[in-house]
N, C-alpha and C positions, 0 to 999 in steps of 0.2 A: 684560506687565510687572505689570498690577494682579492679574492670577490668580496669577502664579508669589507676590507678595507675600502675595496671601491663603491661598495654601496655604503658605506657609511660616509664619502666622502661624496657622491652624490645629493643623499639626504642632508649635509651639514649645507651643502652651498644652496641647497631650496631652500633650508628652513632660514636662512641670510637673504636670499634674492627671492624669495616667496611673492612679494609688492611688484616685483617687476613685471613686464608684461612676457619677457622670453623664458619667465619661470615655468611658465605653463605647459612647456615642451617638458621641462624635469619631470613636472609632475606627471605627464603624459607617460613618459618614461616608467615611472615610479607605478602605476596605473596598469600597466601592460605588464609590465616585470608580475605584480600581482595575481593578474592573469592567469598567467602562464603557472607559476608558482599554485593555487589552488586547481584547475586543469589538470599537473601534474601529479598533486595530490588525492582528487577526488577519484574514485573512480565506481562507474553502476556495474552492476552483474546482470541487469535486464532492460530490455529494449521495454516492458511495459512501464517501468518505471520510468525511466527519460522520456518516455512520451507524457504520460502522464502528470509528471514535473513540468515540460515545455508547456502542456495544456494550462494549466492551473499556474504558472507563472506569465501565457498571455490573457488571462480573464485579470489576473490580478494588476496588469501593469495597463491596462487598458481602465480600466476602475479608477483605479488611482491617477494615473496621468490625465485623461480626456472628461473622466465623469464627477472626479471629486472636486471640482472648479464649481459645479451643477452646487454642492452643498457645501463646500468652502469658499474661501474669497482666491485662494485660486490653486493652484495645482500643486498637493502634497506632494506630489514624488518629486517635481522638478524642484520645490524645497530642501526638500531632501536632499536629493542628488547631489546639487549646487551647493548642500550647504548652510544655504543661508536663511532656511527654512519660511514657515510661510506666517506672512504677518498675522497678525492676533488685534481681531477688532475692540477695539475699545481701550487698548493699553498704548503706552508710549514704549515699549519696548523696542530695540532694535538690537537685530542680530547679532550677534560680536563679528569683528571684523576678521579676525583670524581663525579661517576654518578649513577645512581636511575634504573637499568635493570627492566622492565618490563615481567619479566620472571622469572620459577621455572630454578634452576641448581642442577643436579646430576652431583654425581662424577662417573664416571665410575668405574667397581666395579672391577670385571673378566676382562674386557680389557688387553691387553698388551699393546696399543700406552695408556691407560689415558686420562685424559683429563674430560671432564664436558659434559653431555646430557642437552640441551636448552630446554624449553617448553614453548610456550607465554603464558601471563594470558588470551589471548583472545580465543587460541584453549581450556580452561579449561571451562572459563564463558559462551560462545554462545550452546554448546553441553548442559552443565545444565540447560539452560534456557528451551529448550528443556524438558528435561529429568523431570523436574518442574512443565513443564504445564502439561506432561503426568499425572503425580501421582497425583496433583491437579482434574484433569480430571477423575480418574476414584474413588478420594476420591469423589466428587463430584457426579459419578454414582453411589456410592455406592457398589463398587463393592470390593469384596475379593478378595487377591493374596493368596492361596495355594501353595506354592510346588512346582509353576511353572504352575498351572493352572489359571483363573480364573473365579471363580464361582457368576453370578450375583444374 
């Protein structure tokens, strides 16, 4: 009851200070909370499958980010990601201003141009799922991490 309160009182003062620029840390917030939340949910029963997902999740984000600029006017997923999705030649359309990014935002710290580092939540959640069934897996064998060793 005190968590579902404090996340609803999180989300009321984003969706109030959303324009601002220190919104973006909520959101960030709100982003990782996500995270975590599906991670905790999800879980593989096979190491061929998480491979296979990681495999077929970097053909796909490699296509879409780097190759589909090649046949669009410019990069669907960062569209995506951001939001604000990707202009549409020949129309006057623009994006609505109030939208929901699918992504962590840093601000550039040490830069001189500024500006914001992007991160999808999907490059954060598919690697954990991963990293998940590893530690599951060798909780599972029973086995100890030392140090950097492990000792079964």
């Amino acid at each position: 009851l005190v968590t579902g309160a404090g996340a609803v009182g999180v989300v009321v003062v984003w969706f109030f200070s959303r324009h601002h620029m220190w919104a973006v840390t909520l959101q960030d917030f709100m982003g990782i909370c996500l995270c975590i939340n599906i991670v905790s949910m999800v879980r593989f029963t096979n190491l061929k499958a998480c491979a296979c997902l990681l495999c077929m999740a970097l053909f796909y984000d490699v296509f879409w980010v780097f190759l589909s600029p090649l046949l669009f006017s410019s990069s669907v997923m960062i569209g995506v990601a951001t939001g604000r999705g990707a202009p549409r030649n020949g129309t006057d359309d623009t994006p609505p201003t109030d939208t929901l990014p699918m992504l962590l935002e840093v601000p550039k710290v040490m830069d001189w141009a500024g500006g914001m580092t992007i991160l999808g939540l999907g490059d954060i959640v598919l690697p954990s799922l991963l990293l998940s069934f590893a530690l599951r897996a060798d909780y599972l064998k029973k086995g100890v991490w030392t140090g950097g060793d492990y000792l079964t």
